[in-house]
Structure formats: C-alpha cells, structure tokens
C-alpha positions as semicolon CSV with decimal commas, in nm:
position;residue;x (nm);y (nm);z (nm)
1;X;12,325;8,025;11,651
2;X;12,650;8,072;11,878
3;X;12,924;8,320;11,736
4;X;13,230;8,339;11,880
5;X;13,561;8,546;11,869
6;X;13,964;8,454;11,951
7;X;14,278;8,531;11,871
8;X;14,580;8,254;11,750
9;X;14,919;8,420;11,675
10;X;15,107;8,306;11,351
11;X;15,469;8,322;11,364
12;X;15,704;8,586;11,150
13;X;15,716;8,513;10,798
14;X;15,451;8,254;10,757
15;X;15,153;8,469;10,582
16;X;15,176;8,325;10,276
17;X;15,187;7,958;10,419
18;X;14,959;7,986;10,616
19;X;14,691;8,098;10,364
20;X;14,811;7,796;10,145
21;X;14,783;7,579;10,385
22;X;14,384;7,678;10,475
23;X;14,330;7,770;10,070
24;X;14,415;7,347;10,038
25;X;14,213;7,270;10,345
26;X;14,126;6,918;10,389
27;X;13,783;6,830;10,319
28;X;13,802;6,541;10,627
29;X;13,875;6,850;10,826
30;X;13,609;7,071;10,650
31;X;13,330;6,809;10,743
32;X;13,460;6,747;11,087
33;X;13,381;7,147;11,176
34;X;13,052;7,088;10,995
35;X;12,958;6,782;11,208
36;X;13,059;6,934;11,538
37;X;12,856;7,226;11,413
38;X;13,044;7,502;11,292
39;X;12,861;7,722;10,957
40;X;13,038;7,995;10,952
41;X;13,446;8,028;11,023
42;X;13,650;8,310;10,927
43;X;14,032;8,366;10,992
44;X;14,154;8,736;10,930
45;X;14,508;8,859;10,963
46;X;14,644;9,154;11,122
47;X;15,005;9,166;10,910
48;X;15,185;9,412;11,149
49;X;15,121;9,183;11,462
50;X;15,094;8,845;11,334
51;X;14,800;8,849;11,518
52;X;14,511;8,611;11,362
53;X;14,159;8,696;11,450
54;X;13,889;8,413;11,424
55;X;13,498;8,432;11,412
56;X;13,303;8,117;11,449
57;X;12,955;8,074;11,364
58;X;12,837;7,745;11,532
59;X;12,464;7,626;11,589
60;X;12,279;7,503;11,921
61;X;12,387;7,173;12,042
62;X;12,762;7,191;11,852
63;X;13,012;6,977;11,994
64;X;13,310;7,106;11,874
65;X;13,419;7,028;12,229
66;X;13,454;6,694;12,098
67;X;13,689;6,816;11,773
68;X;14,033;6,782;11,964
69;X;14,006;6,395;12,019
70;X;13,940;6,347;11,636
71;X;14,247;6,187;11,506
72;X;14,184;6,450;11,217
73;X;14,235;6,742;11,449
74;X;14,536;6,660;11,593
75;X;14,703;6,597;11,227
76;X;14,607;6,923;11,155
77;X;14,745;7,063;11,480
78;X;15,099;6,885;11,398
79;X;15,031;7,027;11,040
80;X;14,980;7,339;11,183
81;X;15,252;7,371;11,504
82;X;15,576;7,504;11,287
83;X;15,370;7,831;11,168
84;X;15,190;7,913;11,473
85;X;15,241;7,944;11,874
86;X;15,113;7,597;12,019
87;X;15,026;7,439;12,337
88;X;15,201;7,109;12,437
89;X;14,994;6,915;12,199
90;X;14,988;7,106;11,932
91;X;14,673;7,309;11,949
92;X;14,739;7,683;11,855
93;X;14,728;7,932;12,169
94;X;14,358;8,070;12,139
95;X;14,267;8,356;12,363
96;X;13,875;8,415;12,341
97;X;13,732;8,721;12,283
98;X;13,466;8,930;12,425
99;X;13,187;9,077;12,198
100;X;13,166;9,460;12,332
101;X;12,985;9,611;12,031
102;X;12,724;9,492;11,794
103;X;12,511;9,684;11,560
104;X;12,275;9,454;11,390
C-alpha cells in the first residue's frame, strides 16, 4: 500500500460548498478512484488558510495516472474549477507532500 500527501487550495468562502459538493459525490467518480486503486482518501480543511490537505491510500500497481483522461475526471474538474485554484484544464493546483514523521 502507497500513501500519499498534497495540498489543493479552496478559494474564500467556499467551505460549505465544497463539502456539499464531495458529501453528493458521484458514485461514477467514487468507482473510478477505486478502479485506478485508491482505498483510502481523505480531504481535511485548514479554515484560516483555505488550505486543503489530502491523504491518499492507494495499493501496488494503481493507475490513477490514468484518472485525468477519464471523461469522468475532467467533469469533475470543470465541476470543481469555480471553488478551487486550477491549472489550465481544470485540475486543482496539488503540491505533494513529504512524509517527515511517522509513528506507527
């Protein structure tokens, strides 16, 4: 099992939205992340900075690679782009993370 850590930043005022919008996530979307591997995704929020920090869980062998040419994906990306800071195309700005503590 892979795990790994990035930031996305949601813009000013959109908390609430943006929880609705993943609390009504679309099960096509759901199974896509399970297909391309993903078990365990978490999105938390840091409400002074706007700041959201994301944990992935994905097994060996994923290919979530793969997720951004799934017509799926880029609906939610368009979904998704007046809430958050996006690329060109409409995938959030994700800036990975480096694990420098673990106590397991």
């Amino acid at each position: 099992m892979q795990e790994i850590a990035f930031t996305m930043k949601l813009k000013v005022g959109f908390e609430q939205e943006y929880k609705k919008r993943h609390d009504e996530i679309w099960e096509e979307l759901s199974l896509a992340l399970y297909d391309a591997g993903v078990r365990d995704y978490a999105i938390y929020l840091d409400q002074n900075s706007g700041t959201l920090f994301a944990v992935q869980r994905r097994i060996d062998g994923h290919t979530i690679d793969n997720l951004p040419d799934l017509p799926i994906m880029k609906k939610w990306w368009a979904f998704m782009a007046d809430i958050m800071e996006t690329n060109p195309d409409n995938s959030p700005v994700v800036v990975p993370l480096s694990c420098v503590f673990r106590n397991t």
